[in-house]
C-alpha positions as CSV (number, residue, x, y, z in Angstrom):
1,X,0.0,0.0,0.0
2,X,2.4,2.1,0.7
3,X,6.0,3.0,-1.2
4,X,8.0,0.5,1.2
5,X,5.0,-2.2,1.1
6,X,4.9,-1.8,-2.8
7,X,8.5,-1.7,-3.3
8,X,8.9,-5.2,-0.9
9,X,6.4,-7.0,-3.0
10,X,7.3,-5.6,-6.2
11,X,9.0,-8.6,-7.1
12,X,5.7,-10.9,-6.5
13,X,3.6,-8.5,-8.4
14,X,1.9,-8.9,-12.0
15,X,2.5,-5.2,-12.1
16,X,5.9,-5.5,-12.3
17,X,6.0,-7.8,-15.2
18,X,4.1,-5.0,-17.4
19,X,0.3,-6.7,-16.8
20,X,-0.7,-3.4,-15.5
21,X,-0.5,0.5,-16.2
22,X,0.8,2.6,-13.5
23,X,-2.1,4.5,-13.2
24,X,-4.3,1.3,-12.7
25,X,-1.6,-0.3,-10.2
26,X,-2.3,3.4,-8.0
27,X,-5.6,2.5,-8.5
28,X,-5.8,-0.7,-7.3
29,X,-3.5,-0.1,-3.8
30,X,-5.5,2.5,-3.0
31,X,-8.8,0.8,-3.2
32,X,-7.2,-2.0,-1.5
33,X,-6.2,0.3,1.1
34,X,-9.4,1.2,2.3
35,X,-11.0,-2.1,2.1
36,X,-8.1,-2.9,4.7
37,X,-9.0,0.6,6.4
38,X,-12.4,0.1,7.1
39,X,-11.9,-3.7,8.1
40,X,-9.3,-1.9,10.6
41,X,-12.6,0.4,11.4
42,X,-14.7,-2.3,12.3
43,X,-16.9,-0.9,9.1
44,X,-17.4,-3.9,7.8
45,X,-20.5,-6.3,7.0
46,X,-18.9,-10.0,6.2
47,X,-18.8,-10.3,2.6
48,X,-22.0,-8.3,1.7
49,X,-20.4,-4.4,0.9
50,X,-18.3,-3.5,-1.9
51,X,-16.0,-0.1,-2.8
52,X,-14.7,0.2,-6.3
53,X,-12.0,2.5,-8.5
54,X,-12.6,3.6,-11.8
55,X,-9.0,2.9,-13.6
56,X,-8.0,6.2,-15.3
57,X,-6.6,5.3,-18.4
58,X,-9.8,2.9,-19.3
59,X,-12.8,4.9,-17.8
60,X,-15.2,2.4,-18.8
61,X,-13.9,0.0,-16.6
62,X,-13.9,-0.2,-12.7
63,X,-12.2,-2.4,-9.9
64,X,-13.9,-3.9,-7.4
65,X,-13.8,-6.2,-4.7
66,X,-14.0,-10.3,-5.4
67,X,-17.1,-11.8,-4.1
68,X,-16.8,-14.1,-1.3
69,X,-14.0,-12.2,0.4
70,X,-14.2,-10.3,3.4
71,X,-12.3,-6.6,3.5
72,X,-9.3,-8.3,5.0
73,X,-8.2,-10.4,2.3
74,X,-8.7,-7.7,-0.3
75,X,-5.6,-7.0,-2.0
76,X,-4.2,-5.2,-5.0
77,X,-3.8,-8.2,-7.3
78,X,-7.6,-10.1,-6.4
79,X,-9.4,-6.8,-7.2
80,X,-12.0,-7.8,-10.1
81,X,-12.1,-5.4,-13.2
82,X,-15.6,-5.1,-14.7
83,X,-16.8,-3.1,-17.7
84,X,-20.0,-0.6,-17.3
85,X,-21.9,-3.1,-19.0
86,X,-21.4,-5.8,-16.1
87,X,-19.4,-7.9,-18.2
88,X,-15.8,-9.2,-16.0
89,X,-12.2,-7.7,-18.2
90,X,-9.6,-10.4,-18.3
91,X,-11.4,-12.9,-16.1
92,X,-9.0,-14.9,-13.9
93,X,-10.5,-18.3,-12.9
94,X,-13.1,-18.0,-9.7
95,X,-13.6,-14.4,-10.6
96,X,-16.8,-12.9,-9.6
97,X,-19.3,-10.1,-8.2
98,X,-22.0,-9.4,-5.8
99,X,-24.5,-8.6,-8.1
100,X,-26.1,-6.5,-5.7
101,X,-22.7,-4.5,-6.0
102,X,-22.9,-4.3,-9.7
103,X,-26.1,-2.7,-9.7
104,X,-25.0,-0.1,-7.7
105,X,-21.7,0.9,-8.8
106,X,-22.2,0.5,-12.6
107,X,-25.0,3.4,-11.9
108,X,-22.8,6.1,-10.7
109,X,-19.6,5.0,-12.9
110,X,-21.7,5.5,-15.9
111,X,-23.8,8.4,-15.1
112,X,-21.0,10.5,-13.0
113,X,-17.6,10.3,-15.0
114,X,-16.3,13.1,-12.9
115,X,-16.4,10.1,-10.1
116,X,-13.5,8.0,-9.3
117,X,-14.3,5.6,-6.7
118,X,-17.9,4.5,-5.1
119,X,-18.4,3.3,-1.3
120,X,-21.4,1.6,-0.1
121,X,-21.1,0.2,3.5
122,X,-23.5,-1.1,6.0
123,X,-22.2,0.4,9.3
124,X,-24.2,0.3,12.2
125,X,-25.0,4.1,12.6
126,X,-25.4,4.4,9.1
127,X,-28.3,1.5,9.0
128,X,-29.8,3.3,11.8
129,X,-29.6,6.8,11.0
130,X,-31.4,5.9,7.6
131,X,-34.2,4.4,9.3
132,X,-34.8,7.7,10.9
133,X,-37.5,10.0,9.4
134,X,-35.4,13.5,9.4
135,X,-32.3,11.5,8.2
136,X,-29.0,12.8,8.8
137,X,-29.9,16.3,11.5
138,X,-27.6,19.2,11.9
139,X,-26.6,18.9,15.4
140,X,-22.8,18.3,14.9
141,X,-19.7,20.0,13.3
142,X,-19.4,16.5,11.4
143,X,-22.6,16.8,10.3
144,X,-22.5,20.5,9.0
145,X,-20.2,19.3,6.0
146,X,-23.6,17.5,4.6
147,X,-25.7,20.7,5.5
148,X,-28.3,20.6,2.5
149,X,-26.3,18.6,0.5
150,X,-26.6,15.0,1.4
151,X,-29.2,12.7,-0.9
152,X,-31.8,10.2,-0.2
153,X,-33.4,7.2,-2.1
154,X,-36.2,5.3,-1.2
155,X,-34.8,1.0,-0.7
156,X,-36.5,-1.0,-2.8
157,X,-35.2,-4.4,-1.7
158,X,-31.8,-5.8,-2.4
159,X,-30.6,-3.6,-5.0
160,X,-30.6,-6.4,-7.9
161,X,-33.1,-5.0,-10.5
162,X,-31.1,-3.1,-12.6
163,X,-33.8,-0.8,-13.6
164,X,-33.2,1.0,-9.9
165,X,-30.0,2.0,-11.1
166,X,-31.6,5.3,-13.1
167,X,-34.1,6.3,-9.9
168,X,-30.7,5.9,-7.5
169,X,-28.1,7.9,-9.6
170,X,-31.3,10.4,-10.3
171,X,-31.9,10.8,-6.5
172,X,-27.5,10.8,-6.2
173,X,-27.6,13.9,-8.7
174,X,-24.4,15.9,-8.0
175,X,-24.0,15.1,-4.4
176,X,-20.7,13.2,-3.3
177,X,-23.1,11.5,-0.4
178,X,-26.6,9.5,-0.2
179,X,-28.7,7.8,2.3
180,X,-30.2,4.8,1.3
181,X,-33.1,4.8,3.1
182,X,-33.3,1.8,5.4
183,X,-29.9,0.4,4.2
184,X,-26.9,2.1,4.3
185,X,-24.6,4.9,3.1
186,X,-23.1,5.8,0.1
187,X,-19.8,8.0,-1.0
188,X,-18.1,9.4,-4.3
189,X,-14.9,10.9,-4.6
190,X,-12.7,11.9,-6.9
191,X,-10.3,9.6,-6.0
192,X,-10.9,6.6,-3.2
193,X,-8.9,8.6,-0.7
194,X,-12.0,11.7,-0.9
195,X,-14.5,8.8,-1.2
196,X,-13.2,7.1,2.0
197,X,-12.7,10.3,4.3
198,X,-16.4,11.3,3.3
199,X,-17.4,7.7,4.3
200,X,-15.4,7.9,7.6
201,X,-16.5,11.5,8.6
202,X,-20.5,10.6,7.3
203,X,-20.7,7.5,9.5
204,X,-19.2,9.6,12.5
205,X,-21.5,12.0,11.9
206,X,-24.4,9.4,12.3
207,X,-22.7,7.3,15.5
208,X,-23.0,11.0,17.1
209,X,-26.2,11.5,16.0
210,X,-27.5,8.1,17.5
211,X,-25.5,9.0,20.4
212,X,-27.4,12.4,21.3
213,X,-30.9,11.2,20.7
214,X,-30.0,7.9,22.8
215,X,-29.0,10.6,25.7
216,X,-33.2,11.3,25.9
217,X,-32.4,15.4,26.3
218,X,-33.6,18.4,23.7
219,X,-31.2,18.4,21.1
220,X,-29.4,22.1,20.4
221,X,-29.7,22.8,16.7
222,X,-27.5,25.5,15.7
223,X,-29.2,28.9,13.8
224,X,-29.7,28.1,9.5
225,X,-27.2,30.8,8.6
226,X,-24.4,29.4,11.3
227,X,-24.9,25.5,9.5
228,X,-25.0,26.6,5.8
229,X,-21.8,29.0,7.1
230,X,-19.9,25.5,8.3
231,X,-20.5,23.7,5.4
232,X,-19.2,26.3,3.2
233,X,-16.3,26.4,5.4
234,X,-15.6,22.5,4.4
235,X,-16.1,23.5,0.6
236,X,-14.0,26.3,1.0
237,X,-11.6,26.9,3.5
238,X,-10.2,23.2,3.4
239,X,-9.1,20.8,0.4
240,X,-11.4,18.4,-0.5
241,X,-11.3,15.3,1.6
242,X,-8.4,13.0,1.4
243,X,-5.9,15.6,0.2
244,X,-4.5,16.1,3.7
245,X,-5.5,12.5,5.3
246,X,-4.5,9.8,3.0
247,X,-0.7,9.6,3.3
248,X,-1.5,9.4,7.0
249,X,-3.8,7.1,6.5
250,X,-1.9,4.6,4.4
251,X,1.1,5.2,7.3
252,X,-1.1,4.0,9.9
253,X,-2.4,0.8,7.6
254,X,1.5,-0.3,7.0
255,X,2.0,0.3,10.9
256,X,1.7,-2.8,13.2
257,X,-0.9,-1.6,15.3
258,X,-4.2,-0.5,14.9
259,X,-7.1,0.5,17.7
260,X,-7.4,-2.9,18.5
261,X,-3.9,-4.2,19.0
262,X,-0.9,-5.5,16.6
263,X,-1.8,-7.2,13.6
């Protein structure tokens, strides 16, 4: 994942023997990054949830993760490359995809190419948070960043009819987050490092939510004009997300401990 870690396995990689662009081996450690950083989160949901990279140099293709493995065993090499249309690029034997993740990705990769990478997860406060009427409430600095600019769409079941792909990239718009109601949440980026900061600050921003309606007190909302001023000050007064987080980020993943001990 990072310069050492790539440099030590070098040797063992197909990317050293020419089978892939630079651009789509940078793709590929960073996606596999943050599956390993939000298995390190405890954001994870068995096999069932799925990020992927759109490889730069063919935008029609994506990455994403094999089905059957859990974030853990994600790496660089085992990511599975799939074409807009669903159809797997240079299948390797044993190759295959959560449909359910198809459905979902393929959407926003066709209809938004200024988006890089796509996160779905199903994190706790996430789940619960979009089984709340009001959704995602302004009570937080956290929260401000998605002041009037988070989306919502309606679940429909398991998301494998692929005709719900045009009703959830229509709901998606230009928004960089979404709700799915009664399911889960839902990042773009860029890049996967602004698509997994978003991820990680939008699931905070529920966990606290949960946490001060849990507490059974009046909530404090702050004044219109002081929320829509915060979330400017994310758009404005900061780089996007990622830009100052990810090399620390893939420091700490290449480090031998983690929040729950070595690994």
């Amino acid at each position: 994942m990072t310069a050492a870690t790539l440099k030590a396995n070098a040797a063992h990689s197909p990317h050293a023997s020419g089978t892939y662009s630079d651009v789509e081996w940078k793709a590929r450690t960073d996606l596999a990054a943050a599956y390993k950083l939000f298995d390190r989160l405890g954001m994870t949901d068995l096999i069932y949830t799925h990020m992927s990279a759109r490889i730069p140099d063919t935008p029609d293709h994506f990455l994403i993760n094999p089905y059957g493995l859990m974030f853990h065993e994600v790496t660089p090499d085992n990511l599975v490359k799939v074409d807009i249309d669903g159809n797997l690029v240079d299948r390797r034997d044993g190759d295959e995809i959560n449909p359910a993740g198809f459905t979902i990705h393929s959407a926003v990769h066709h209809a938004r190419p200024d988006v890089g990478a796509v996160i779905h997860l199903h994190t706790d406060a996430g789940m619960a948070v979009s089984a709340q009427a009001d959704g995602l409430l302004p009570i937080t600095q956290h929260s401000l960043r998605w002041y009037n600019r988070i989306a919502y769409h309606t679940y429909e079941g398991i998301a494998l009819d692929l005709a719900e792909r045009e009703r959830l990239v229509a709901d998606l718009g230009n928004h960089h987050s979404m709700i799915l109601r009664n399911h889960g949440l839902l990042t773009v980026g860029q890049d996967v490092a602004e698509a997994a900061v978003l991820m990680y600050y939008l699931e905070q921003a529920c966990k606290q939510q949960i946490m001060a309606m849990a507490g059974g007190r009046p909530l404090v909302y702050p004044p219109p004009e002081v929320c829509e001023h915060t979330a400017q000050q994310y758009e404005r007064a900061y780089p996007r997300a990622g830009v100052l987080e990810w090399d620390s980020l893939l420091r700490w993943l290449d480090s031998t401990t983690g929040p729950t001990g070595p690994r």
